[in-house]
C-alpha positions in Angstrom: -17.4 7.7 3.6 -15.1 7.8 0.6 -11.5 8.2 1.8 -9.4 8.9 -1.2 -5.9 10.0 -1.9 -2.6 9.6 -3.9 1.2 8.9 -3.1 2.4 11.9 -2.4 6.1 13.2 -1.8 7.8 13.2 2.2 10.8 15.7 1.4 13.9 16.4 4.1 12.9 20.1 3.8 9.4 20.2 4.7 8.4 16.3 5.7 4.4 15.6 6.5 4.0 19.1 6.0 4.7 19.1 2.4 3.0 16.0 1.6 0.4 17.1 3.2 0.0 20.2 0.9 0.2 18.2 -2.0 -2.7 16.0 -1.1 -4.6 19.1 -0.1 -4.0 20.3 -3.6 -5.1 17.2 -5.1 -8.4 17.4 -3.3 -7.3 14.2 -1.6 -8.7 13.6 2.1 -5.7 11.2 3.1 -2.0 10.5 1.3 0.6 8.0 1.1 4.3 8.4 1.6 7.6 7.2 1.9 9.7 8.5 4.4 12.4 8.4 2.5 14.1 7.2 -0.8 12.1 3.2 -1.7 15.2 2.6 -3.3 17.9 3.3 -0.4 18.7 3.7 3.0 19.2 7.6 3.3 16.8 8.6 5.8 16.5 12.3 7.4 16.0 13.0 10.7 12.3 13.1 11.9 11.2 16.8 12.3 8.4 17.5 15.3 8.1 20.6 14.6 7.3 20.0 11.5 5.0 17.1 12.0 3.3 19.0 14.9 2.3 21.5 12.4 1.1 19.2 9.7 -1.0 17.4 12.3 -2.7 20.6 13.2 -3.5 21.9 9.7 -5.1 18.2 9.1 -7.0 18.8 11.6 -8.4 22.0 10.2 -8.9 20.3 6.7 -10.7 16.6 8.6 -7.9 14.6 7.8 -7.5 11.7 9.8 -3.6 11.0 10.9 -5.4 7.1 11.3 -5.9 7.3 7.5 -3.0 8.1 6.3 -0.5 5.7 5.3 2.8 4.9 4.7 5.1 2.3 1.7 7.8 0.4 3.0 11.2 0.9 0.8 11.6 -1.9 -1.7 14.7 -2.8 -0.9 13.3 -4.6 2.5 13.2 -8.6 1.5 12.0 -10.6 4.2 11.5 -13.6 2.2 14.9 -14.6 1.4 17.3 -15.6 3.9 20.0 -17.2 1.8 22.6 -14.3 2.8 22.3 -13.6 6.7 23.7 -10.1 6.2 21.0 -9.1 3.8 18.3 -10.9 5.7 19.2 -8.6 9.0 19.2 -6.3 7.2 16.1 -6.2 5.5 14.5 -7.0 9.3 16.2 -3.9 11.4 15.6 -1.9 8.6 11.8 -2.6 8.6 12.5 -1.9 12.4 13.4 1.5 11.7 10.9 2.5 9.6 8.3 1.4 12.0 10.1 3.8 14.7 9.5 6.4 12.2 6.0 6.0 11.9 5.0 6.3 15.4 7.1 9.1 15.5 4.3 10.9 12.8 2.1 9.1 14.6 0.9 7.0 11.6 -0.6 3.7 12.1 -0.8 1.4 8.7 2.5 0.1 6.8 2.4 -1.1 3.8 4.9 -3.9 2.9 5.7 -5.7 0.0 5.8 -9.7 1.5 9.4 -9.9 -0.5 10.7 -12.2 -3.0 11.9 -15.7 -2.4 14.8 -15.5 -4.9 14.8 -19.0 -5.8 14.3 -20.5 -2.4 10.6 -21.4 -3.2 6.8 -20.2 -1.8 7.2 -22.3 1.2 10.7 -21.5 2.5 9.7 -17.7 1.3 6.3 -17.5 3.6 8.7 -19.1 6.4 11.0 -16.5 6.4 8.7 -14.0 6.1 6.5 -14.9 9.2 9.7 -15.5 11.1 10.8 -11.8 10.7 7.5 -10.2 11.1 7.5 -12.3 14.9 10.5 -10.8 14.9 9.5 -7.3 14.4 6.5 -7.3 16.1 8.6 -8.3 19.2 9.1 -4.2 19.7 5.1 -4.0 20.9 4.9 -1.1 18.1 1.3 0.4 17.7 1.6 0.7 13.6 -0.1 -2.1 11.6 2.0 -3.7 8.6 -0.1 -4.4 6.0 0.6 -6.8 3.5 0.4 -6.1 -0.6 -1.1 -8.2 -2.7 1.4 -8.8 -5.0 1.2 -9.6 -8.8 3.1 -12.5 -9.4 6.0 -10.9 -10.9 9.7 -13.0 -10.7 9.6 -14.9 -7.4 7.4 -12.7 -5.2 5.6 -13.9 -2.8 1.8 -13.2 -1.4 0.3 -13.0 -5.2 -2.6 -15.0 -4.1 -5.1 -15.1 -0.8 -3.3 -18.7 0.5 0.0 -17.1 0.6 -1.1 -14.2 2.7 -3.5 -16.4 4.5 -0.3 -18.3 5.4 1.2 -15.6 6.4 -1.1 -14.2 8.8 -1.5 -17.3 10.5 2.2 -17.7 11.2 2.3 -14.0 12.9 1.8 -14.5 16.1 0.2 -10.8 17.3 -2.7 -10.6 14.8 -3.8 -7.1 15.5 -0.1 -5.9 14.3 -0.9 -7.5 10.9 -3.3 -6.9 7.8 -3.9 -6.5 4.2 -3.9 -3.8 1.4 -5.4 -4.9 -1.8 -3.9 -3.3 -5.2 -6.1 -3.5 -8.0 -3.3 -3.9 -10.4 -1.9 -6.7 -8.7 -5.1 -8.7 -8.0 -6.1 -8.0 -11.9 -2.5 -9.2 -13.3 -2.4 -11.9 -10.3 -5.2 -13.1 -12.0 -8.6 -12.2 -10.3 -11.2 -10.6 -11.8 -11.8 -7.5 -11.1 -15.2 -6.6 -12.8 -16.8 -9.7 -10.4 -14.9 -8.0 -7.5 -17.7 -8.8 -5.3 -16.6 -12.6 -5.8 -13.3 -11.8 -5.2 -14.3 -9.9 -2.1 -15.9 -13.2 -1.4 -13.0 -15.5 -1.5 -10.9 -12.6 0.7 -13.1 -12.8 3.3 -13.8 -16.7 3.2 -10.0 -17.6 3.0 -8.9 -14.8 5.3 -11.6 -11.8 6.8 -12.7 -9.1 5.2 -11.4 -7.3 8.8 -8.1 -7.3 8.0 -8.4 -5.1 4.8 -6.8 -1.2 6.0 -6.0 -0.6 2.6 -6.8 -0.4 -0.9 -4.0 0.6 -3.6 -6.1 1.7 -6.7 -4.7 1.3 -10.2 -5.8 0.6 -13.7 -3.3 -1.9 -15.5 -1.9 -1.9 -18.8 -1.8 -5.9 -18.8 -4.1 -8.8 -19.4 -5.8 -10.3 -16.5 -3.2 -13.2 -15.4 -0.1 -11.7 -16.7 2.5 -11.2 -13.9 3.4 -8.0 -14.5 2.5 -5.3 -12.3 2.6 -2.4 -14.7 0.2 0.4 -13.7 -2.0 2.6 -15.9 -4.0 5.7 -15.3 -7.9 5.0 -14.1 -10.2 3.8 -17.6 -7.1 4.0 -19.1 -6.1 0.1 -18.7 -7.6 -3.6 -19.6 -9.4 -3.1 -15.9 -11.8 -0.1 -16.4 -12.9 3.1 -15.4 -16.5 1.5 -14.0 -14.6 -1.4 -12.5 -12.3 0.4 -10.4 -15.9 2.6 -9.4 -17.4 -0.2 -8.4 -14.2 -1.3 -6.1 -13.8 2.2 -4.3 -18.2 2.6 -3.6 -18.0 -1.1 -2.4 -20.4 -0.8 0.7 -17.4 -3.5 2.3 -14.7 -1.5 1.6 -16.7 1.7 2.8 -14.5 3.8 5.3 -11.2 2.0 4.4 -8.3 4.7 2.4 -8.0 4.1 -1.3 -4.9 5.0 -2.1 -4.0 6.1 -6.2 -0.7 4.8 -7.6 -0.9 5.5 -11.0 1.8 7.2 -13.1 2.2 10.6 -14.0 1.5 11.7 -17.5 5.0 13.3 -18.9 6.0 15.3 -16.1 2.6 15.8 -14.3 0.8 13.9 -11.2 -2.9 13.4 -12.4 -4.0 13.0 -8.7 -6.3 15.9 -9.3 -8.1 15.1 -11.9 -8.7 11.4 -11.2 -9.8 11.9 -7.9 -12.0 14.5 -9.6 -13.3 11.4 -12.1 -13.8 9.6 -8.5 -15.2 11.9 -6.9 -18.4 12.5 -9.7 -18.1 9.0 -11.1 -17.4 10.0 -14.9 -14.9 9.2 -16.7 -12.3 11.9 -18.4 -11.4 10.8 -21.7 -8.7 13.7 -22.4 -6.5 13.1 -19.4 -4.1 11.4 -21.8 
């Protein structure tokens, strides 16, 4: 079953409701959201009400609450240490978050490993294992998924080793697991149009099983470059058959596929691409 969808907006007014309205106007069968600002720490109060009613209207439209996902802010870093205060930080924070999700009731978060800042890969994977024990201590039900990440500055999880390390460090494997972005693997270096191979390696190096997630996103760079800079789908060095080929792969059947990519001027081209998605052709006058 193709399970599809965009980032979508979590206001203070209106919450799951309202991003659950957008997706529905996309045509999307499951969403992504913040549940607050990625950037900062201003967080409004969870609403029941309000998530009580978005729960039931999914239900009337067959959207899964299981499928639906939410980003960690950016501004958690749990692979640098080197200030305790930030560090803390970064780990109650993620806390909190968590505590919000099973509030909605939503059961994958995606993280960004973090960024070792100079500390190196091996001290950054360290630190990063030792907060996710730490987190996991709380018995939550939600699942953090780790990003693959492109390989930009000092970030850490750009390759399968690095997450493999991960993993292995957390102690409570069923509170841990994986969402591939297509940009990131593409500018991390792997190749997207034998994405069968690198399905291959994934599942060798770590199990396909843990895979929950799958961020998709053209990219405007060269395969290898380090960049993470997204592009709109057959608009980027990846493809429009490519990425196809990624969201009908009979391994990654069932699992959300999430879009990313950026609006064009003022406008959120979820629509339309999960349109092109949907019947497989390409739009040539999206942009």
């Amino acid at each position: 079953m193709l399970i599809i969808g965009s980032h979508v907006n979590f206001s203070n007014s209106d919450q799951l409701l309202g991003a659950l309205n957008q997706a529905l106007s996309y045509d999307a069968n499951t969403f992504m959201f913040y549940t607050g600002a990625p950037q900062n720490t201003l967080r409004s109060k969870i609403d029941d009400g309000t998530t009580s009613k978005a729960l039931e209207k999914m239900k009337e439209n067959n959207i899964d609450i299981s499928n639906v996902i939410v980003h960690a802010p950016y501004i958690i870093n749990l692979a640098n240490n080197k200030e305790e205060s930030k560090y803390d930080f970064s780990i109650n924070f993620l806390k909190q978050e968590i505590k919000r999700c099973e509030q909605i009731g939503i059961k994958y978060l995606v993280l960004h490993p973090g960024s070792h800042v100079g500390l190196g890969v091996d001290e950054g994977i360290s630190n990063i294992i030792f907060a996710l024990n730490k987190v996991n201590e709380s018995n939550s039900s939600v699942v953090i998924l780790l990003e693959t990440m492109a390989g930009k500055g000092s970030e850490v999880g750009t390759n399968f080793d690095e997450i493999k390390r991960i993993i292995d460090g957390v102690k409570d494997k069923t509170k841990i697991g994986v969402c591939l972005d297509t940009c990131h693997l593409n500018d991390a270096g792997y190749d997207i149009s034998e994405f069968d191979k690198v399905l291959d390696e994934f599942d060798k190096k770590i199990g396909l099983s843990y895979v929950h997630c799958v961020h998709i996103n053209d990219s405007k760079n060269i395969r290898g470059a380090h960049k993470d800079r997204h592009e709109n789908l057959g608009y980027g060095t990846i493809g429009f058959d490519n990425l196809i080929n990624v969201i009908y792969n009979d391994r990654l059947d069932n699992i959300p596929k999430i879009l990313e990519t950026p609006w064009i001027g003022e406008y959120p081209p979820y629509k339309e691409e999960i349109e092109m998605i949907r019947t497989k052709t390409f739009n040539g006058n999206l942009k």
